[in-house]
C-alpha positions as CSV (number, residue, x, y, z in Angstrom):
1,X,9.7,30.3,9.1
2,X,9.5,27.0,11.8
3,X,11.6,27.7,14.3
4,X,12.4,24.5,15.9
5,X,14.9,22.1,14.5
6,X,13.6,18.7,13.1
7,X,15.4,15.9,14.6
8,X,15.4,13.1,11.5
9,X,17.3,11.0,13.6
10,X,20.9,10.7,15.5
11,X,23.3,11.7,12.7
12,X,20.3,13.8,10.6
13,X,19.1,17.2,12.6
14,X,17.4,19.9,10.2
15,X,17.7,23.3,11.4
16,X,14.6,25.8,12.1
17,X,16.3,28.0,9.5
18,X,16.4,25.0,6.3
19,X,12.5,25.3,6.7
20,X,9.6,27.6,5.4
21,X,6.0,27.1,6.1
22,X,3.1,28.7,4.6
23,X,-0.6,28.4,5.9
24,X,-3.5,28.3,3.6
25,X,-7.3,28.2,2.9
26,X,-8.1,24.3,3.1
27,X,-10.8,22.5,1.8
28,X,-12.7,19.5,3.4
29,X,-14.6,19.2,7.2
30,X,-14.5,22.2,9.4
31,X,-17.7,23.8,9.1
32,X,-17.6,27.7,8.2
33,X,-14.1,27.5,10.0
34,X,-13.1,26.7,7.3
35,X,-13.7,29.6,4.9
36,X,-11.8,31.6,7.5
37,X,-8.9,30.1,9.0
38,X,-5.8,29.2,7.1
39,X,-5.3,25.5,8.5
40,X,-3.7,23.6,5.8
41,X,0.2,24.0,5.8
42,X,2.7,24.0,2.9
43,X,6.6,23.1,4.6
44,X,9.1,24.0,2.1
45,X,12.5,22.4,2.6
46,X,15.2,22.8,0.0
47,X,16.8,19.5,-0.1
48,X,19.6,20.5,-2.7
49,X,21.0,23.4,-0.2
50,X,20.6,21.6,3.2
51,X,24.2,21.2,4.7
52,X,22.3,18.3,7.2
53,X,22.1,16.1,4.1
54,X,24.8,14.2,2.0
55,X,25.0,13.8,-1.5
56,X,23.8,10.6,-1.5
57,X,20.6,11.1,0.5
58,X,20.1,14.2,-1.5
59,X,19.8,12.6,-4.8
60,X,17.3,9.6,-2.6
61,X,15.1,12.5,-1.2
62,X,14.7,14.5,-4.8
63,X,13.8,11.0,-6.6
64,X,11.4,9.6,-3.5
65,X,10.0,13.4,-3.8
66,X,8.7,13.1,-7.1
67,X,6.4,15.6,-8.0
68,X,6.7,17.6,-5.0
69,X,10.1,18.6,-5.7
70,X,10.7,22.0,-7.5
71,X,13.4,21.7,-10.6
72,X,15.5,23.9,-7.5
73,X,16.0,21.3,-5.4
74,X,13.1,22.2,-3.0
75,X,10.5,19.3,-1.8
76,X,7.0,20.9,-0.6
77,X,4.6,19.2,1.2
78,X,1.0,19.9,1.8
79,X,-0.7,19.0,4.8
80,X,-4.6,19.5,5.5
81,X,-5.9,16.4,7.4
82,X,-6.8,18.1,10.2
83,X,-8.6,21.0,11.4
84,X,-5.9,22.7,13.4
85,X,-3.3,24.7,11.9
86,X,-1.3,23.2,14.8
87,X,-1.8,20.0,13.8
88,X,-1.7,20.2,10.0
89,X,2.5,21.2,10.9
90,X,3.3,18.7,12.9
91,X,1.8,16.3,10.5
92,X,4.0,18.1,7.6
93,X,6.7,17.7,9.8
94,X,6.7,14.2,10.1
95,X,5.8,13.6,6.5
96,X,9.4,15.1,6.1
97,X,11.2,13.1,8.4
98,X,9.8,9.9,6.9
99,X,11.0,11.3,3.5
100,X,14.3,11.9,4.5
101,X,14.7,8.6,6.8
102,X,13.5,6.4,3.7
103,X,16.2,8.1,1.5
104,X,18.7,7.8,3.9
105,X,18.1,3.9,3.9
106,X,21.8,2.2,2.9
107,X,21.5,0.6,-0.6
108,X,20.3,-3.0,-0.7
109,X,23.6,-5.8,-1.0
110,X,24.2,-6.2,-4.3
111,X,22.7,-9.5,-5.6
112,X,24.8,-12.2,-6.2
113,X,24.4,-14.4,-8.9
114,X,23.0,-18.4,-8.7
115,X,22.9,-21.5,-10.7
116,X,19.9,-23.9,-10.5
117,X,21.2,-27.2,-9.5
118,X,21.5,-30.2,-11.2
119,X,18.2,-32.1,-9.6
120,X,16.1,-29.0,-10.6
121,X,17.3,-28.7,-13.6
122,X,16.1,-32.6,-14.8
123,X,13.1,-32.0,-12.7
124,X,12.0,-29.1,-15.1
125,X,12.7,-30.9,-17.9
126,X,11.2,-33.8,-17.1
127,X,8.0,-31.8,-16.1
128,X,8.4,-30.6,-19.8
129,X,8.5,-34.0,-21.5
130,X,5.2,-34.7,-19.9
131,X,3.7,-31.8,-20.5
132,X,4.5,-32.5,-24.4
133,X,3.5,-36.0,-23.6
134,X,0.1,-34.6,-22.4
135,X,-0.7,-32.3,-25.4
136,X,0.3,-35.2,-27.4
137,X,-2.2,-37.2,-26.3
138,X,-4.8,-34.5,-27.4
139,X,-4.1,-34.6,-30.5
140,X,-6.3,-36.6,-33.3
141,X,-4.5,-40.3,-33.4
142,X,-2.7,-41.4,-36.9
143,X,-4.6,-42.7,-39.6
144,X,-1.9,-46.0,-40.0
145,X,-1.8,-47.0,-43.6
């Protein structure tokens, strides 16, 4: 269990209690240290129970999750960068905040529909008359009878 709470930002505060971390056997640099020290860290955080979250950042966080979502609800991320267990978790840590602050980005505006004007409008077809007038000229000329 972390204990501290993980500050997303001024409205978002997960609580020491919404998150679960498990160390394990990593792979990678280290040396013998390596085959003896748990340093890689898993953070469990189960999106889909979390009162911090609403609905709508919910629903961001499980679809920006992707694979590391469980079909619970419950996003898991796997740190092992580093060497130190210490800094494997705060790196897991911050993975998650940057999770959760990109879900809880507001939707883009909505896009609002446009017309070409007039001028570009004869500019692309005149662009397309002499194009044709171009491939035209490529062609073998006309026996005249």
């Amino acid at each position: 269990m972390a204990s501290e709470a993980l500050i997303v930002n001024s409205k978002i505060t997960i609580a020491g209690w919404e998150l679960s971390e498990q160390f394990v056997l990593a792979g990678g640099p280290g040396g013998q240290n390596v085959n003896k020290v748990s340093t890689a860290v898993q953070l469990f955080f189960s999106v889909q129970n979390s009162p911090a979250l609403n609905d709508r950042v919910k629903a961001n966080a499980l679809k920006l999750a992707g694979r590391r979502a469980s079909k619970d609800g419950v996003v898991m991320i796997e740190a092992n960068r580093f060497r130190s267990q210490e800094r494997n978790r705060e790196d897991a840590r911050e993975r998650l905040k940057e999770l959760i602050l990109k879900a809880a980005e507001p939707p883009p505006p909505p896009r609002r529909k446009t017309r070409p004007s007039k001028g570009s409008i004869e500019r692309r077809l005149k662009e397309k008359s002499g194009r044709s007038e171009v491939k035209k000229m490529r062609s073998r000329p006309e026996k005249d009878q």
